[in-house]
N, C-alpha and C positions, 0 to 999 in steps of 0.2 A: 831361732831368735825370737823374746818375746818383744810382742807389741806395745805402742804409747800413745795414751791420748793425752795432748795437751789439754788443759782447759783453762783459758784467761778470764777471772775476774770482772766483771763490769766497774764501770768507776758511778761514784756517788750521785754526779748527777745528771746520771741517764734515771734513773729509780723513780717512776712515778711519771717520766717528762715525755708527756705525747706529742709535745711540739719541738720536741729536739731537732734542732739546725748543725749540721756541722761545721757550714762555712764558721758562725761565729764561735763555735764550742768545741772543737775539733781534735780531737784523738789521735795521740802518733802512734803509724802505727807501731805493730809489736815486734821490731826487728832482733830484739835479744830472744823471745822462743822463734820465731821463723830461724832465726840462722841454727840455735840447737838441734830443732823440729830438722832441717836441712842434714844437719851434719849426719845426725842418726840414721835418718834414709841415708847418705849417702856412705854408709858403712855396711845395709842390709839390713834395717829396723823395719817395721812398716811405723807409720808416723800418721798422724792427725791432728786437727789443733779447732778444739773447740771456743771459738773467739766468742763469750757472751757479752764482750764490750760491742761488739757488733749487730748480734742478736739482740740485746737488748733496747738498740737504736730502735732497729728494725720491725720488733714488740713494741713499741712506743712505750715505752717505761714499763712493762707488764713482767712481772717478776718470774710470775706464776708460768703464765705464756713463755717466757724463754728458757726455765727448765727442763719443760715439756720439751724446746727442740733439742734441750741437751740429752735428756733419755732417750731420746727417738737415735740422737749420732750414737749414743753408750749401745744401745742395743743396734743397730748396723754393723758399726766398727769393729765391736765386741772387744776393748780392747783386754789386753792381760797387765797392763800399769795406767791406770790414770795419773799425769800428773800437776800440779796447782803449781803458777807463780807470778807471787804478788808481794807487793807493796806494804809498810803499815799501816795507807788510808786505805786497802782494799781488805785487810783483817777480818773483819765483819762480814763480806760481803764471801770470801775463802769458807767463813764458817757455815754461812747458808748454805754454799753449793755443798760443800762437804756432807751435811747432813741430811739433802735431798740423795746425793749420791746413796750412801747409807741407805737410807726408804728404798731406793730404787731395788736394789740386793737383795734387802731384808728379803731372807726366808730362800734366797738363792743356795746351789749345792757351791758354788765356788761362784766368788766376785774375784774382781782386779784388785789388786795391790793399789792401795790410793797413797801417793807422798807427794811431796811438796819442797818445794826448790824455791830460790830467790834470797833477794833483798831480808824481806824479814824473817822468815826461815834461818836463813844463813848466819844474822843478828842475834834473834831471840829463841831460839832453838825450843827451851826449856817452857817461855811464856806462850809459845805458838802450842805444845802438847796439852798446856793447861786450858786449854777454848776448844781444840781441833782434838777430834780421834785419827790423828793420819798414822799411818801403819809406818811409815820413815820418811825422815827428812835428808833432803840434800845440803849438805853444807859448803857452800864454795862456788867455783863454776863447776857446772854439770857434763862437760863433754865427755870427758873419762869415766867417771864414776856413773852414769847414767850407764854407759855402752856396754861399761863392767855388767850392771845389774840386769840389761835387757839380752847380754850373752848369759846370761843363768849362772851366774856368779851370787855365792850366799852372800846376805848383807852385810852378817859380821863381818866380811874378810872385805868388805871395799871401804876405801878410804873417802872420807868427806860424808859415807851415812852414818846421820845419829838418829839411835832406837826409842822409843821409848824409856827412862830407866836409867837411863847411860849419865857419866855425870857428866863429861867435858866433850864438846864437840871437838872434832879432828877436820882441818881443811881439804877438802878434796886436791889431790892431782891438778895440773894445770897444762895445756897444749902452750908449750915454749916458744912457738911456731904457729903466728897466726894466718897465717899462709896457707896451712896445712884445713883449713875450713872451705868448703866450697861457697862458691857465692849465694844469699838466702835464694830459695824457693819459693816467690810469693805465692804461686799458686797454692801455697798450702792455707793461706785467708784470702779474705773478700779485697785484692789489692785497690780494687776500683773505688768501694767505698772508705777506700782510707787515703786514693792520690785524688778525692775531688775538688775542686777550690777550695781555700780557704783563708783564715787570717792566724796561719801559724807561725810566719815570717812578718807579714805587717798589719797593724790595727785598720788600715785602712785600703790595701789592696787586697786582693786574692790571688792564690799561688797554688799551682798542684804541684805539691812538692812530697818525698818518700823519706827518710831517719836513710843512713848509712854511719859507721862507725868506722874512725882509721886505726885510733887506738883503745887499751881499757887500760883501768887506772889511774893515778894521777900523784905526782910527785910529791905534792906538799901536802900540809895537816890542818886544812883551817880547822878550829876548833868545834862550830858549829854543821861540820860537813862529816858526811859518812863516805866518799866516794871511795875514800881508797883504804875503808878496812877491811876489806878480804880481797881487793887486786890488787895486784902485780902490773906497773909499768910496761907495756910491751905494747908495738905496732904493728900493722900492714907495711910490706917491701911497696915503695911508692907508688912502682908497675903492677901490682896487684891490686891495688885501691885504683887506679884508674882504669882498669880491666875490671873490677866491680862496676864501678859508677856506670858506666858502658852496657853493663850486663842489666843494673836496674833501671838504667834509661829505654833500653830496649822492651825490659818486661813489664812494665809500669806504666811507659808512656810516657814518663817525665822526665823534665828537663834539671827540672830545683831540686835541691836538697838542704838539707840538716845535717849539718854535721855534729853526731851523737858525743864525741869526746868534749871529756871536761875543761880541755885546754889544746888545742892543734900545738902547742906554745910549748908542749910536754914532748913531743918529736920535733922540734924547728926543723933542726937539719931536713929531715927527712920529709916532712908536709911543704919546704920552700922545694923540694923535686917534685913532689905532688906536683906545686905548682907550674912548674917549669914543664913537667909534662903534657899537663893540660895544654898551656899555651902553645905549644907544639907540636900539638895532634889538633888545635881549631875547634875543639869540641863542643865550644860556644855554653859551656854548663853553669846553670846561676849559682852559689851556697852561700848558708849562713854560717859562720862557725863562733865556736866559743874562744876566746881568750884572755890570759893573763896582763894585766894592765903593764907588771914587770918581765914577761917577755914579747914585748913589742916593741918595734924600731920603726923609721920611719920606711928605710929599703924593705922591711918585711912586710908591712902593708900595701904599699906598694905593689912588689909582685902578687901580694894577695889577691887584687883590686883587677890586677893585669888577667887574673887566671878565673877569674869569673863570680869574687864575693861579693856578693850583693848587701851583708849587714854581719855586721860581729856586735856577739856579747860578750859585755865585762861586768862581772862581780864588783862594782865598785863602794858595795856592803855601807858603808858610814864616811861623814865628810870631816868626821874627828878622827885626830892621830890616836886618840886614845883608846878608842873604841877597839881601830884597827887592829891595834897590839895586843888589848885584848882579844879578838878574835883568832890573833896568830895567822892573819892573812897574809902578812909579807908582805904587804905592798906599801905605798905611801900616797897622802892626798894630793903631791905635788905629780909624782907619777901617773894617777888617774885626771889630772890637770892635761899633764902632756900628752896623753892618747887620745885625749877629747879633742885637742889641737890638733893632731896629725891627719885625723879624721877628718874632723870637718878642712883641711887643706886639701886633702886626697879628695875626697867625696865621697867617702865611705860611712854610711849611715850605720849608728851604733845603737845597741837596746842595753843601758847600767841598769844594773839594778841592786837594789839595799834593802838592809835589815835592820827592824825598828823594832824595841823593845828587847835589846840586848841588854847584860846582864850589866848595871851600874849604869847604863845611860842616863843622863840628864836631859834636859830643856837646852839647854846649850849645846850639848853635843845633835840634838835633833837638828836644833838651830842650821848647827855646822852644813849638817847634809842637807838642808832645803839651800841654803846657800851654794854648793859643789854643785847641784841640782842646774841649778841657774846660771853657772858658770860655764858649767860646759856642756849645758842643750844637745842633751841627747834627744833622737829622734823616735826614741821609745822607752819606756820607763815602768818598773818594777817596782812595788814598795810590800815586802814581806816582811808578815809578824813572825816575829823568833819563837819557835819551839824548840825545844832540846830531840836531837831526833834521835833514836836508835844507834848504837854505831859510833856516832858524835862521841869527841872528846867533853863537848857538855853536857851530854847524856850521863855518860859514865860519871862523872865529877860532880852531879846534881838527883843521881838517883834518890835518894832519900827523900828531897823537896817534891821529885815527879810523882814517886809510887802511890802516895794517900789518892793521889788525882784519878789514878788507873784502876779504877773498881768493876768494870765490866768494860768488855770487848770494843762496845761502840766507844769508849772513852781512849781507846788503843787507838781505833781508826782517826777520831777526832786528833788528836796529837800527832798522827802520820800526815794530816789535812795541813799540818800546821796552822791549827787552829785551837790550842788547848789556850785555857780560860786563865793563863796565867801573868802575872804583872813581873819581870824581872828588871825594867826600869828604875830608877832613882826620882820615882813622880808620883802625884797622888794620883789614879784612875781616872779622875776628870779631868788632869792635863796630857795623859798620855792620850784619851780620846782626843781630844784638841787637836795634837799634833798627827795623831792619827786621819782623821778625818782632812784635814789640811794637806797633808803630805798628799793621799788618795785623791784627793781635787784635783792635786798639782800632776798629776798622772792621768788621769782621765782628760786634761785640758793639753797635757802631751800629748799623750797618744791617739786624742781624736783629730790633730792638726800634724798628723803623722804623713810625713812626701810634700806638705805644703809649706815648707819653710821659703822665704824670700831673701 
């Protein structure tokens, strides 16, 4: 069976920064390749995972310096597949390594197979060939279709890799049965420098806390969201999510967690025995998890609260109705009303967070949401500028306006940053900074008096 090196990406603003902090800057770690990296081994792969979001901490921003220790593992490991996955804001950063890889080769009698899996891979198949010489792409989840290609199975014939050439990508196979994954192997990264305190749960505590995931996927379509164009719906059996947590408590050292799924709110049935579990076995375990402002109750937070959650997030996007319907988020202002209430009666400290510079906003509708803002004093607060991401039903539906923008690769990563230089408001430039600028104060004067509410 052949071999695999992973290799993750650094993110943007480690590049340069010799005085990187993680308590304040802090990187989750990589538990979508550790659990792949896991499964492979545990089928007979040999596995490795070149983490340069690590290394390049480590390099104190030194580019140059953390290739070096990436050819030093390529030549150890030797493997027979390297492979990359990343993000849209790490695009750029995909293309460097890729082309050191290349140098490193050049002039070799046989190099590894280089491909490339993920998010934008999976997305942009065809824009990703036109930046990247990767020999194949993964399209999809990688479980199946990886195992395929590392038992010596030809490309053509596995499903989910697109070639070079090819016109339409084909989704990879999917395990029906996430059960069937053994628990991740941290040992395969540095887990210590990824559970050391931080402020990944609150702006003003520190927490050594680890990513765990119960489910993938997610039910609905907001427009501006990419999560659920290539999963599929499906969980962890309760007892097996709490036989994980167990296992990364033990191997990690920690207590806290993040709960990776886009909504716990997308299994209720099934996360409310999560929770009944927990409290049942004493396990005393803290999380944060994500949810949907329309599936929450008050009994459901409750035992949530009972079984060890520390802080839940809501997407509560804009404090106009019309905004929301636009975005096809399904929920309503009255509803993120009443989870703000339930909350704060429970004691359940919450982090909303919105999107400004959506497509038709007004002054008024900004209005709406600093007003929602102050209504229901959340205890940590988000204010994200709207890009069209990849994937997105506003992606697709706004191509034309985005492509003039996308003229070289760092302009790719820029727009995965959500940070592309574009006005889709209903304002002139000088009032969306206004409100911009406004909104950002209003969140910095939250989140710095974050745990000290009276």
């Amino acid at each position: 069976m052949k071999s695999i090196l992973f290799v993750i990406p650094w993110t943007w603003g480690l590049v340069g920064n010799a005085d990187y902090d993680f308590a304040d800057a802090p990187e989750r770690a990589p538990e979508n390749v550790v659990s792949l990296a896991t499964y492979l081994k545990s089928q007979g792969a040999r596995v490795a995972i070149a983490d340069l979001t690590r290394e390049l901490a480590l390099c104190r921003g030194n580019v140059e310096e953390c290739l070096s220790h990436l050819g030093e593992q390529c030549r150890l490991f030797n493997p027979d597949v390297i492979g990359l996955s990343f993000f849209t804001a790490r695009f750029e950063y995909a293309a460097r390594i890729v082309g050191y890889l290349h140098s490193l080769y050049a002039g070799a009698e046989c190099r590894p197979m280089i491909i490339a899996g993920g998010v934008h891979p999976t997305l942009l198949p065809k824009v990703t060939y036109e930046y990247i010489n990767f020999d194949a792409l993964m399209v999809g989840e990688g479980e199946i279709s990886l195992m395929q290609l590392l038992d010596g199975r030809p490309l053509h014939e596995i499903k989910g890799v697109f070639l070079p050439g090819q016109d339409k990508p084909e989704q990879a196979d999917v395990l029906d049965d996430l059960d069937r994954l053994p628990f991740p192997d941290w040992n395969l990264v540095d887990k210590d420098f990824y559970s050391q305190p931080s402020h990944q749960i609150s702006a003003t505590q520190l927490h050594s806390v680890m990513p765990v995931t119960f489910g993938r996927g997610c039910r609905y379509r907001c427009n501006f969201c990419a999560h659920n164009s290539f999963l599929s719906a499906r969980c962890h059996s309760p007892q097996y999510f709490v036989e994980m947590l167990d296992n990364v408590a033990r191997s990690c050292g920690v207590s806290t967690f993040i709960v990776q799924d886009s909504s716990v709110g997308s299994f209720k049935q099934q996360w409310a025995e999560v929770c009944r579990l927990l409290i049942d076995s004493g396990a005393n375990y803290r999380w944060w998890a994500n949810l949907r402002v329309n599936q929450a109750d008050e009994e459901f937070l409750a035992l949530m609260k009972k079984a060890g959650c520390i802080k839940l997030f809501f997407g509560f996007e804009s404090g106009s109705s019309r905004i929301l319907e636009r975005m096809n988020k399904k929920i309503t202002v009255e509803q993120c009303i009443n989870v703000a209430d339930m909350c704060h009666r429970l004691g359940i400290p919450f982090y909303s967070s919105y999107i400004i510079n959506y497509f038709g906003e007004t002054e008024d509708d900004l209005q709406a949401t600093e007003e929602l803002i102050m209504r229901t004093r959340p205890d940590s607060l988000a204010i994200n500028r709207f890009s069209p991401i990849p994937g997105s039903v506003d992606y697709d539906s706004n191509e034309a306006a985005i492509s003039p923008l996308l003229t070289d690769i760092h302009r790719w990563s820029i727009l995965g940053m959500l940070a592309a230089p574009l006005l889709f408001g209903n304002m002139p430039a000088e009032r969306f900074e206004y409100w911009n600028k406004r909104l950002k104060q209003l969140k910095y004067t939250i989140n710095s008096h974050e745990g000290n509410k009276g």
